[in-house]
C-alpha positions in Angstrom: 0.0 0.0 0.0 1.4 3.5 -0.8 1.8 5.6 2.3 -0.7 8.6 2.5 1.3 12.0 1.6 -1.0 13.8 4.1 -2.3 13.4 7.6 -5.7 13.0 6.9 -8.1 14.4 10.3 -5.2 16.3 11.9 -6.3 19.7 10.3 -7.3 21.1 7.0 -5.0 21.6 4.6 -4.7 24.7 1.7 -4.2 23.9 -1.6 -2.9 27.4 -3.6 -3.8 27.7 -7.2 -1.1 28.7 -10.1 -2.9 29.7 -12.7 -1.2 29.3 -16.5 -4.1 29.8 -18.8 -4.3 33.3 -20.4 -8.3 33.0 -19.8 -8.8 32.5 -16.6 -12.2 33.5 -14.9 -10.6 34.8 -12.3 -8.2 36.8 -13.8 -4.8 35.5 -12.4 -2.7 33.7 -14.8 0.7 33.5 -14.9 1.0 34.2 -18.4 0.4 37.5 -18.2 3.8 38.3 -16.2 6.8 39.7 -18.1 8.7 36.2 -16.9 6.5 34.1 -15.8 9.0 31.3 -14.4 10.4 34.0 -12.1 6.5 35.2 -10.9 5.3 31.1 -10.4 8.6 30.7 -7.9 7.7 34.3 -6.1 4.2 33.0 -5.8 4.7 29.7 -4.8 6.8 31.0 -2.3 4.1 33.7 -1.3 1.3 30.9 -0.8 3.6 28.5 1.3 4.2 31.9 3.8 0.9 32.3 4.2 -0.2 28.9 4.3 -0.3 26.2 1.8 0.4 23.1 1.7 -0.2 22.1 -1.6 0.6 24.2 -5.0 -1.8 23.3 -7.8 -1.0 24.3 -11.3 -3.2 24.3 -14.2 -2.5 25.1 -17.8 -5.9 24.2 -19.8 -8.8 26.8 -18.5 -12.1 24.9 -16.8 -13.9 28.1 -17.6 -17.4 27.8 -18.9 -17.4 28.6 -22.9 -13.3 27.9 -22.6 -11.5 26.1 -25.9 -9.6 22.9 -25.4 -5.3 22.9 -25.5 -3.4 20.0 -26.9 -0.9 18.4 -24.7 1.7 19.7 -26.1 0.3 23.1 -25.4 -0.3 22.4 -22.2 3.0 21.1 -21.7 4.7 24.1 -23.2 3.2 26.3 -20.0 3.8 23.8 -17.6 6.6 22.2 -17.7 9.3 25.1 -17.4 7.4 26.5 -14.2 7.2 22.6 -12.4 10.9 22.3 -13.2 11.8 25.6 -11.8 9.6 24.5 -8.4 11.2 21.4 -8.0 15.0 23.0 -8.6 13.8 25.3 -5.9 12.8 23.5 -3.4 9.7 25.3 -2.4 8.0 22.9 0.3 4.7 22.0 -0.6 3.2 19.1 -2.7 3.2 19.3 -6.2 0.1 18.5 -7.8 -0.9 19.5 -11.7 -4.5 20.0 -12.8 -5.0 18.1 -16.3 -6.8 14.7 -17.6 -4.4 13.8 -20.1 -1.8 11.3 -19.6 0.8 12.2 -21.2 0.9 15.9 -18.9 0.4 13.7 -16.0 3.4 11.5 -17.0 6.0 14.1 -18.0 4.8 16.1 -15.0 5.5 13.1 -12.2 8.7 12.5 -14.5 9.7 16.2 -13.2 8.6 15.1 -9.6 5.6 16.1 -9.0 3.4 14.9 -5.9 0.0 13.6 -7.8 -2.5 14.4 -10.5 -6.4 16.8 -10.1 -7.9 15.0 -12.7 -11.7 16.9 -13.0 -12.9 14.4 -15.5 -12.2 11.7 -12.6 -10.2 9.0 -15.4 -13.1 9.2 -18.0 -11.6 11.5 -20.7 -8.6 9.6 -21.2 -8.1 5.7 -20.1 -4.7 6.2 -20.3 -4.3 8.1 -17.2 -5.4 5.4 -14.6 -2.1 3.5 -16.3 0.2 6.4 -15.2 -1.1 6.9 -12.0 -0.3 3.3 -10.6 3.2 3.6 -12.4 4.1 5.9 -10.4 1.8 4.9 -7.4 0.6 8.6 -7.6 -2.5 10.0 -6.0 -5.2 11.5 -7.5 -7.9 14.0 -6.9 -11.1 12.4 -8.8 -13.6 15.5 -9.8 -17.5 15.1 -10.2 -18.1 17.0 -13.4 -21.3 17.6 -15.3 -20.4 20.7 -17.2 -21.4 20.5 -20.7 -19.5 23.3 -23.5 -23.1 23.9 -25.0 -25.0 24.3 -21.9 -23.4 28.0 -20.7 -25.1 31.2 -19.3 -23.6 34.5 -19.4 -24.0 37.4 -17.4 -22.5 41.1 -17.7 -21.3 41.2 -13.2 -21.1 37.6 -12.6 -19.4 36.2 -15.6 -20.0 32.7 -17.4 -21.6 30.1 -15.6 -22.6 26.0 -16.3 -26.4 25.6 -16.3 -27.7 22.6 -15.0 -31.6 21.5 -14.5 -32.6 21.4 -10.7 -33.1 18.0 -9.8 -34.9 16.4 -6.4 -32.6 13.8 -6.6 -29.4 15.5 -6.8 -27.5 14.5 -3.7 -28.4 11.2 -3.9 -27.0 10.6 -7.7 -23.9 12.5 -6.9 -23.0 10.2 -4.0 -24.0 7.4 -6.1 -22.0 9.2 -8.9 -18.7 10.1 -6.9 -18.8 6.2 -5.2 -18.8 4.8 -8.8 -15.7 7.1 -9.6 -13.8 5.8 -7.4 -14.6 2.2 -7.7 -13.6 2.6 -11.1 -10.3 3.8 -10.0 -9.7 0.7 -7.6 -10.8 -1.7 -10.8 -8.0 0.4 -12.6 -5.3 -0.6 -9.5 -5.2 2.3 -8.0 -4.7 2.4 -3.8 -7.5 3.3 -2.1 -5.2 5.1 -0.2 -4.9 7.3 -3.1 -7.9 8.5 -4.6 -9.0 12.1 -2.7 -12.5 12.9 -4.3 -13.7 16.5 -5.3 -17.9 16.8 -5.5 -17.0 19.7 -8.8 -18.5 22.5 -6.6 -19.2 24.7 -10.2 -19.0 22.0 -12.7 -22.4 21.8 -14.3 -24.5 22.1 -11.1 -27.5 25.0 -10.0 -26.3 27.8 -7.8 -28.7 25.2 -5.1 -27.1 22.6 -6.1 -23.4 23.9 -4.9 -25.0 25.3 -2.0 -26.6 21.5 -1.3 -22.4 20.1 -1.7 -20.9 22.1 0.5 -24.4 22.0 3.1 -24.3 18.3 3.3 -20.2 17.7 2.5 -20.6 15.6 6.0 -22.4 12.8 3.2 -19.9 12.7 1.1 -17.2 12.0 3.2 -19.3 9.0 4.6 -18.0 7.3 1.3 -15.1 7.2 3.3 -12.9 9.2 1.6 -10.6 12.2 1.9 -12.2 15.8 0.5 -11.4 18.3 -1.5 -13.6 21.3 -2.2 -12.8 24.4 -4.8 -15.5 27.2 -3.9 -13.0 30.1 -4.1 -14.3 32.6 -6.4 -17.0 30.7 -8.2 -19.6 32.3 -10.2 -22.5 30.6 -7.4 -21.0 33.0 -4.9 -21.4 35.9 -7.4 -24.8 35.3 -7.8 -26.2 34.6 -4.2 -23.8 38.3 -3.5 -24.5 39.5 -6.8 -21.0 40.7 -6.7 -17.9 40.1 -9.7 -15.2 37.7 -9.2 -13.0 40.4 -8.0 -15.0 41.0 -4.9 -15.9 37.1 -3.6 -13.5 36.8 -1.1 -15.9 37.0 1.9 -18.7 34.5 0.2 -15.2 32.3 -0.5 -14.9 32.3 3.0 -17.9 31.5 4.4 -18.2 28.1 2.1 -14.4 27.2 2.8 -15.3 27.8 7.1 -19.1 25.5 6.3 -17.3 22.9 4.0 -14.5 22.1 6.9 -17.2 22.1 9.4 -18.7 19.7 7.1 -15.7 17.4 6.9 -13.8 19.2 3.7 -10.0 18.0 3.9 -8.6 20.3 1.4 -9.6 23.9 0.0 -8.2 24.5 -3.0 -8.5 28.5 -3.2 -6.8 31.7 -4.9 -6.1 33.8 -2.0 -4.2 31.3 0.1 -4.0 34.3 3.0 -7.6 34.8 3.7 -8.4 31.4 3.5 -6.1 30.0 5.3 -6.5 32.0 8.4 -10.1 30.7 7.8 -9.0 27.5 8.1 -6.9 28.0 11.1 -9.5 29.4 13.0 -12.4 26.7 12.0 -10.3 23.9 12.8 -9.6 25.8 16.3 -12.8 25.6 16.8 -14.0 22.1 15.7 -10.9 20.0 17.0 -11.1 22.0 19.9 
């Protein structure tokens, strides 16, 4: 069995996103930088001061209405900043946000920790093959956004739509349990697979409000949990406020989802949030 990288239950732990996509919704990428190697180290450095554990870099935008890369785009942008991490020694785990294969693999070739996969192994089989080559973990990401089925709005940017559904919770615990059986039938640990419910991906402004309400039923399945609320356009709407001025609404889902049983935020502004964190886990493992 492959020994957990983190202490799962001993306290909640901050996962700081590194954007590389030059159309991010929330208007961070890396790209944008005169030398962007240089910014990613500062950065990185920046988010383990004020609390991350984990960095998580992403070179292929999730963004509703947002265009597919190739691989060897993707690896173009990624692979000079994980190099430059790794040669620094920042301390943090390394994880990269794709669903192909061969990122994956010339990513943990470079050293990094594991994989964010938000198509949970179902956009390319390949990937399940990697992961237990290099006994790597993986986040596995319940994802129902569809690239025809967008909403736009002038203050709270581009959204999924989804249809409202009675039945929701139940078919996404039903849903996320299925992911990660399939993962297990591929050979990967257990011990491995963290699971992320997609808080934004393809779901009703209820329906993320529902996720992070009843998170406590998802980690029944018995696994560890990640959650990614920072910034997203449900937020915006409940607030009615741009992504430029969610940090408060960011907060208040990151505080509910730990109470809930989250074991990772993955968030932009690793300060805020992780003094949030701090101070919930102070108070439930009091």
């Amino acid at each position: 069995m492959d020994k957990p990288l983190l202490e799962w239950g001993k306290k909640t732990y901050i996962m700081g996103i590194l954007n590389l996509t030059p159309d991010s919704f929330s208007r961070d990428s890396i790209l944008q930088e005169k030398n962007p190697v240089a910014f990613a180290i500062q950065q990185s450095w920046k988010f383990v001061q004020d609390g991350a554990d984990i960095l998580d870099i992403g070179a292929e935008s999730s963004r509703p209405g947002s265009q597919p890369i190739t691989a060897e785009k993707e690896l173009e942008r990624l692979l000079p900043i994980v190099k430059a991490i790794r040669q620094e020694n920042i301390p943090a785990l390394l994880s990269i946000d794709t669903y192909k294969s061969k990122v994956a693999q010339a990513c943990l070739d470079l050293g990094a920790d594991w994989i964010n996969d938000i198509w949970a192994l179902q956009k390319d089989p390949n990937l399940a093959r990697v992961l237990v080559q290099y006994h790597a973990p993986v986040v596995l990401m319940h994802n129902r956004s569809r690239a025809d089925a967008v909403e736009k709005s002038s203050n709270v940017g581009s959204s999924y739509t989804a249809m409202d559904n009675e039945n929701f919770l139940e078919e996404l615990l039903i849903e996320l349990k299925h992911l990660a059986e399939n993962a297990t039938a591929s050979g990967i640990h257990t011990e491995n697979i963290i699971l992320d419910p997609g808080i934004g991906f393809g779901k009703t402004v209820s329906q993320n409000l529902q996720i992070i309400n009843h998170l406590d039923q998802i980690k029944a399945l018995g696994y560890p949990i990640l959650i990614g609320p920072s910034r997203k356009s449900f937020i915006g709407k409940v607030l009615d406020l741009p992504v430029d001025e969610r940090v408060e609404g960011t907060a208040a889902s990151v505080a509910i989802g730990i109470v809930k049983g989250a074991d990772i935020i993955r968030v932009h502004d690793v300060n805020y949030m992780a003094r949030t964190s701090i101070m919930t886990d102070a108070i439930i493992r009091s």
